[in-house]
N, C-alpha and C positions, 0 to 999 in steps of 0.2 A: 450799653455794655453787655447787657446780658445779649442782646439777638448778636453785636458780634462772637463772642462767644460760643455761641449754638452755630451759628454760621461755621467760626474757624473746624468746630467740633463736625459739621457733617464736611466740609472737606476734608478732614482726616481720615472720619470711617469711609465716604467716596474712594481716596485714595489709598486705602489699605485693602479694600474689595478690588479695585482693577490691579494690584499689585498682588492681591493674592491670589485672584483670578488667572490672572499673566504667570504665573509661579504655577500653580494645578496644570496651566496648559504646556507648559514646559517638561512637568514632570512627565506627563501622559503622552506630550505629542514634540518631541524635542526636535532640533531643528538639525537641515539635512547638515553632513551625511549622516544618515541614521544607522546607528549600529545592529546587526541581524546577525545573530549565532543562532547555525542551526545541526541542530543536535541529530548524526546520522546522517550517511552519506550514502546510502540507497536509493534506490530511483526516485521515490519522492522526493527524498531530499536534493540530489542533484537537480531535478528537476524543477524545483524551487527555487534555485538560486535562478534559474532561466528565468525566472518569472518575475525576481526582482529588477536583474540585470536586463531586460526588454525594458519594464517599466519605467525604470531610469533613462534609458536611452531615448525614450519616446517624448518622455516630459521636460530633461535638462538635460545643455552641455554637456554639463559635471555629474559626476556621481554624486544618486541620492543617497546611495545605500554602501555603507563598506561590509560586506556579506564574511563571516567565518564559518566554514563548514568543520567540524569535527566529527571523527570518528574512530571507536576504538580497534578495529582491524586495518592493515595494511592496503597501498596502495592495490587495486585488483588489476591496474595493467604490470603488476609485475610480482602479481601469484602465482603460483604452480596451482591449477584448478586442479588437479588430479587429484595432487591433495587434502583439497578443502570438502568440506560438505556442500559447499556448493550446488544449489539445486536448481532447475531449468524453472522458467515462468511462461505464462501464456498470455501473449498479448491480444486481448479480440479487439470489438471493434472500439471498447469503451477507452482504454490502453491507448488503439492508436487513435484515436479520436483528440486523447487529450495532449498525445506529444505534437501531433500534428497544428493545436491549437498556437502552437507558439511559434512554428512554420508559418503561419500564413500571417502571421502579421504585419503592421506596417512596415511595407519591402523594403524601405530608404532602412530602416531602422533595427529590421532584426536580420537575426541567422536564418540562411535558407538552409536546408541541409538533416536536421538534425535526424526527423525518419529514415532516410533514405543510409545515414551512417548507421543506425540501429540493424536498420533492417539485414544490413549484408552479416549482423552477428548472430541469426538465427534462419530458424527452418518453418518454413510458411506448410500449415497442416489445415486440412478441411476432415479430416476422417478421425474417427472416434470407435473405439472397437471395446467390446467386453465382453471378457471371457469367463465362462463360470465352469469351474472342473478344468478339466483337459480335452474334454469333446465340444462344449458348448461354446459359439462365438457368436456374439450379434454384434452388427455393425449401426452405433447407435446415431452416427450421424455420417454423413457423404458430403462428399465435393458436390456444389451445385453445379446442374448441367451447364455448356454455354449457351442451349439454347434456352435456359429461364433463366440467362444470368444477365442482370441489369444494373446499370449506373447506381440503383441504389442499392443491391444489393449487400450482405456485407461482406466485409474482406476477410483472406483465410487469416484463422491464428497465426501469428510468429513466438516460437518456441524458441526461446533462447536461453541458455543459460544466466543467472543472476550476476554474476561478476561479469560478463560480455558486455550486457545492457547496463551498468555501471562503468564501467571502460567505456565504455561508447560515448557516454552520457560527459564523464569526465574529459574525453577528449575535443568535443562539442563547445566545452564550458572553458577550454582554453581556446578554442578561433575565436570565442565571443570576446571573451576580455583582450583578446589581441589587436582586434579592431579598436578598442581606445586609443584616444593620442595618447601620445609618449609623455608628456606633460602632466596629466593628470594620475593621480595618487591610485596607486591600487585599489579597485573594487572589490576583488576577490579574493580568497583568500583560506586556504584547505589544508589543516594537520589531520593526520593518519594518525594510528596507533596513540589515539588521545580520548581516551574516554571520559564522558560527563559522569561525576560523582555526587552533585547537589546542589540545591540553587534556593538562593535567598533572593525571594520573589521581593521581601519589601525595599533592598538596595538594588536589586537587580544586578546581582551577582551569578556570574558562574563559577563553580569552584569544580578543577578538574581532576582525576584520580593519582595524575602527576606533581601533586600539591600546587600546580598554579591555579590563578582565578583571573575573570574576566569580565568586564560591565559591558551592558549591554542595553539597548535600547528596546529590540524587539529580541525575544528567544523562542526557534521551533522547535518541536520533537517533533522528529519524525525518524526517531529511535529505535522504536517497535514495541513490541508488547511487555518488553520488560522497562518501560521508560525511566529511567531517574524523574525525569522530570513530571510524568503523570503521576509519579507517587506522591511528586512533593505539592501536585496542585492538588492533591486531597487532603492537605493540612491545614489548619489552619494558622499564621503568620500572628509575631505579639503586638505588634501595631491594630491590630483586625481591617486593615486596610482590603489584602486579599477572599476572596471569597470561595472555597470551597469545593469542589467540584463532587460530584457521588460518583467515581468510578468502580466498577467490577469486575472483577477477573474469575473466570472458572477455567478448571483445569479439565480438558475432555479425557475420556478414556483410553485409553492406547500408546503408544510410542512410536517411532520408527526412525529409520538409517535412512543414509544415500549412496546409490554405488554409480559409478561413474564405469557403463560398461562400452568398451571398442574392441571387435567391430558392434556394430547393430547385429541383433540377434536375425539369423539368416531366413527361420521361420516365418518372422513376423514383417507386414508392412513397415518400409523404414521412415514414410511421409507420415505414421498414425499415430495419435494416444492407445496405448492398451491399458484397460484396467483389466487385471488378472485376480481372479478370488479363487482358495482354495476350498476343494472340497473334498480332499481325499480321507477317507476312512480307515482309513490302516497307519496314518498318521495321528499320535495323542494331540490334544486342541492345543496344547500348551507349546509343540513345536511347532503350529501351523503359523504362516504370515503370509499376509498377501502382497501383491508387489502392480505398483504402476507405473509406468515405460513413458517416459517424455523424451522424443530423437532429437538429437544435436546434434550440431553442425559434424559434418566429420566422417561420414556416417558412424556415428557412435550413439548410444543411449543413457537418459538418465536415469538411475531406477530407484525407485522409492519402495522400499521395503517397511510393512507395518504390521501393525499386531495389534490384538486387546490387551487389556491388561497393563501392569505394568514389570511382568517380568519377561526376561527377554527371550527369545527360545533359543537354545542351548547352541544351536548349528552357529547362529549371530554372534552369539557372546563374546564380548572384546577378549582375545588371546583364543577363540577358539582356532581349531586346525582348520586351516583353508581347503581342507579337501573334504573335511565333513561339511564346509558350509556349501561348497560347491555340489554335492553330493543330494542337502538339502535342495537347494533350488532346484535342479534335475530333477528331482522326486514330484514333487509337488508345481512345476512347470517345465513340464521336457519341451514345449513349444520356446522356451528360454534357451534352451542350449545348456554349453559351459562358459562358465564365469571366466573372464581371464586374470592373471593370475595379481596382476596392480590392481585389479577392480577387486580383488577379494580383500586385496590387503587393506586397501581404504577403506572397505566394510568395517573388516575385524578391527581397525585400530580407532574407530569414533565411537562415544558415550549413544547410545539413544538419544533422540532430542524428543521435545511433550510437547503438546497443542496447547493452547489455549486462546480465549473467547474474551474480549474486552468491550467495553459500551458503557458511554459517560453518559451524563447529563447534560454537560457545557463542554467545548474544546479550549474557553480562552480563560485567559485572568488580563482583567483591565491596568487595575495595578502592580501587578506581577510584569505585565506584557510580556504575555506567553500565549503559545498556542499551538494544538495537538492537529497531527495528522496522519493518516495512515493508522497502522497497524497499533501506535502509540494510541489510537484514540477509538479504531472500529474493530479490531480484529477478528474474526471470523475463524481462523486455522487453517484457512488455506482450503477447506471443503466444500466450498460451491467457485471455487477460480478466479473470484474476484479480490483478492486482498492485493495485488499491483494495481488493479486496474483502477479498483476505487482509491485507493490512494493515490494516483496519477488523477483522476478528477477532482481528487479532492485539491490538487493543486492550479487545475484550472480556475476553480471558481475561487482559490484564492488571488489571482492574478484580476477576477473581474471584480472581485472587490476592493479592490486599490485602484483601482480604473473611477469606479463607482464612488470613494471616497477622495479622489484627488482633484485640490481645488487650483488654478492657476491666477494666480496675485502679483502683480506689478511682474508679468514674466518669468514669473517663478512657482514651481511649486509645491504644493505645500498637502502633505499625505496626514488626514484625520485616522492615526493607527487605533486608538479604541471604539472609532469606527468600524474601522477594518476586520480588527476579530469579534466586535458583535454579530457584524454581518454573516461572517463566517459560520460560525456556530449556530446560530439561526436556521440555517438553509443546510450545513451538513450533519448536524447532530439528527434532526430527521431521517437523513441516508443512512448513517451507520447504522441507528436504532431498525430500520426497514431493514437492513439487510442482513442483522440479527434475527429478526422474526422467519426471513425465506429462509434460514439456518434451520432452524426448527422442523420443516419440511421432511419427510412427510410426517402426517400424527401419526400415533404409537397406535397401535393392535388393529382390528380389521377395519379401521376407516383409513389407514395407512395403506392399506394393500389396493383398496379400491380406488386411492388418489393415484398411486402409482397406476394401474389399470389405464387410469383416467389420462395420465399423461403419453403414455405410450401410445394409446389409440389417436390421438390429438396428435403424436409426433408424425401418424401412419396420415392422417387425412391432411394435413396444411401439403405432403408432395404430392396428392393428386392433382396431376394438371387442370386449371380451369377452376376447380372447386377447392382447391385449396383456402386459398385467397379469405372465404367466409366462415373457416375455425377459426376459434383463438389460437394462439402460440402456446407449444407448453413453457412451463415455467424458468426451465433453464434453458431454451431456445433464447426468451427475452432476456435473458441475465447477458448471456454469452453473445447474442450475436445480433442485439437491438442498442439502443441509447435511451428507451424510455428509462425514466427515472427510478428505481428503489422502490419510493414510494408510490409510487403507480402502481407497482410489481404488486407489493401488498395489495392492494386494495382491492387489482382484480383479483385477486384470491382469496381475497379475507376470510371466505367461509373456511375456507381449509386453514388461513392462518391461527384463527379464534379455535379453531380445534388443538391444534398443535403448541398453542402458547397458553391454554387456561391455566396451567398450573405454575406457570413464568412469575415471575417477580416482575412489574410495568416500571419500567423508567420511561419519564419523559425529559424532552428540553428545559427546562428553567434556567432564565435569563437571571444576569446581575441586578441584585434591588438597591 
């Protein structure tokens, strides 16, 4: 009596473990279609849904994923960019490396097309110009010749403006869902003017600023730097299920505008980047700003107007007279010409916008299932060029991580997603953190001045023909116009990084325990 008894008793506890086993794997890994709200519809995020929607296609029939994209601005194919703040981006070769990643995949199965639809929305730039005063111009980088220019070379920047390459992106994303039969249930699926307001990671809930809410199986940000959603992976949940993330935000110093100038200033090369800095002396510092020229399509330019500090200089000030700001600019860049007269008025009527620096420890929550990307999870400020580009990778390797975690079972199948975001995290919270450290760049006081030294004469020897070849690369040649990784970047520089970061605060990766 008694060993039946023990008997009955271990197939109980037997059958309450595979059943409760079976239930944990449900919660974490639920069965397709899997639900994916992704929070922002900027290029990462658009181009994330690419990445579920190929995935799908390659593995099942049927949709594995029914994808929601939200975002709290309007549709951008039917903006007036004029205007918006809207700002141009620069895509090098990392950018297009990773839209092209989704190009070339399995032909039967994905979209051919999607660079080639980007590409015709911007303006392809090999030249780099800065100008210091009104007399000084160095041209800090050139078109390579054809006769050193080779298959691996890399390709010129495309300059485009951000709501282009979002329209682009958007309309890419409907031939793909168009080639589904007509039978099968919508995969995709995109509200505008719907902003994420807070998310209860232990129901996995989204709750939107429109008072709706929404379950969800997987949730990304890719947001930006003001996440909802990173704010909320740094809390802790009363289940204590979720785990915690250490995210940091600093605010850099300065401000600036965007003016949207046509035509292209007449002076200046219309193919170039110009960085402009003022140095006139007859002007107090407080109304000094500098301004950087991104050309767009059209010939038109985009111009980034900044400053220290954060008060704004008087010429800028929202309601000032448009003939003193124009006036301003003339002063301090008569190589700029005059402003015209819309491009002033979209100066004068936008708030200042502020930088700022973000870098986690983790990008995921297992039991939240969530997961950061882009600017939501590395931000940078936009001062070494890479915040699209790394964000576009960073959605590369989330695509080869669902590659890497999907299993096929009886024909079907079947995606390990807290898989998916360990792996994640794992391999890009290194990047971000790396490319927070090349932020730092150069150190402060005269070991600053002699790294700079160091890079310009490196930029002068890698064009001699012949011997080039046996310098290193300077630092922002690799960033800009190679694919080694971030953390390569660091490491050949360490010396100068460890100068530049001793007095940083160290985050590292740490995994879920």
């Amino acid at each position: 009596k008694v060993v039946i008894q023990l008997s009955l008793l271990a197939l109980f506890c037997r059958c309450s473990l595979v059943q409760s086993t079976r239930t944990l794997k449900q919660t974490l890994t639920p069965s397709p279609p899997y639900k994916v709200l992704i929070a922002g519809a900027g290029p990462a995020g658009l181009l994330t849904a690419h990445a579920f929607l190929q995935h799908s296609r390659k593995h099942s029939p049927k949709p594995l994923y029914h994808i929601h994209i939200i975002d709290a601005k309007g549709d951008p194919r039917n903006s007036d960019s004029a205007s918006s703040r809207s700002y141009s981006l620069g895509l090098n070769i990392r950018g297009q490396n990773a839209i092209n990643y989704f190009d070339l995949d399995d032909e039967k199965k994905s979209l051919r097309g999607i660079w080639n639809t980007i590409k015709k929305e911007g303006v392809e730039s090999d030249s780099f110009y800065l100008h210091i005063g009104q007399k000084l111009k160095l041209q800090i980088r050139k078109p390579i010749p054809k006769s050193q220019s080779s298959a691996t070379s890399p390709p010129p920047t495309l300059l485009i403006p951000r709501y282009r390459l979002c329209a682009a992106l958007l309309d890419t994303l409907d031939a793909a869902t168009s080639i589904s039969p007509s039978n099968e249930s919508p995969s995709l699926e995109i509200s505008f003017n719907t902003s994420l307001a807070s998310v209860d990671l232990e129901s996995r809930t989204a709750y939107f600023a429109n008072d709706a809410s929404e379950k969800y199986d997987l949730i990304i940000g890719s947001d930006g730097v003001n996440s909802p959603l990173r704010k909320q992976m740094t809390l802790p949940t009363a289940e204590g299920g979720h785990q915690p993330i250490v995210a940091e935000e600093i605010l850099l110093p300065g401000q600036f505008k965007v003016m949207q100038q046509s035509p292209h200033p007449v002076a200046l090369e219309s193919d170039a980047v110009h960085a402009m800095e003022s140095t006139d002396s007859t002007t107090n510092s407080s109304d000094r700003f500098n301004m950087f020229l991104i050309p767009a399509p059209g010939n038109s330019t985009c111009a980034i107007l900044s400053w220290k500090g954060t008060d704004t200089p008087p010429a800028l000030a929202e309601g000032s007279d448009p003939a003193v700001a124009n006036s301003a600019i003339e002063k301090l860049f008569p190589q700029f010409g005059t402003s015209s007269p819309a491009a002033l008025q979209q100066l004068l009527s936008q708030r200042p916008s502020e930088v700022r620096t973000v870098r986690c420890n983790r990008y995921h929550s297992s039991a939240g299932g969530a997961l950061l990307l882009g600017d939501a999870a590395h931000s940078t400020g936009g001062a070494l060029g890479q915040g699209a580009n790394s964000a576009l990778q960073d959605v590369v390797q989330l695509a080869r991580c669902l590659e890497k975690c999907t299993l096929e079972r009886s024909g079907e199948a079947e995606v390990d997603m807290p898989a998916v975001l360990k792996e994640f995290s794992s391999t890009q919270v290194a990047e971000g953190l790396a490319l927070f450290q090349l932020l730092q760049l150069p150190p402060k006081g005269p070991s600053g001045l002699f790294y700079q030294f160091v890079q310009l004469l490196l930029g002068a020897l890698i064009n001699i023909p012949g011997v080039g070849r046996f310098f290193p690369k300077p630092t922002q040649i690799m960033l800009s116009q190679s694919l080694t990784s971030f953390s390569e970047i660091v490491h050949k520089n360490q010396f100068w990084i460890n100068m530049a970061t001793k007095n940083i605060r160290v985050i590292h990766y740490e995994p879920e325990q």
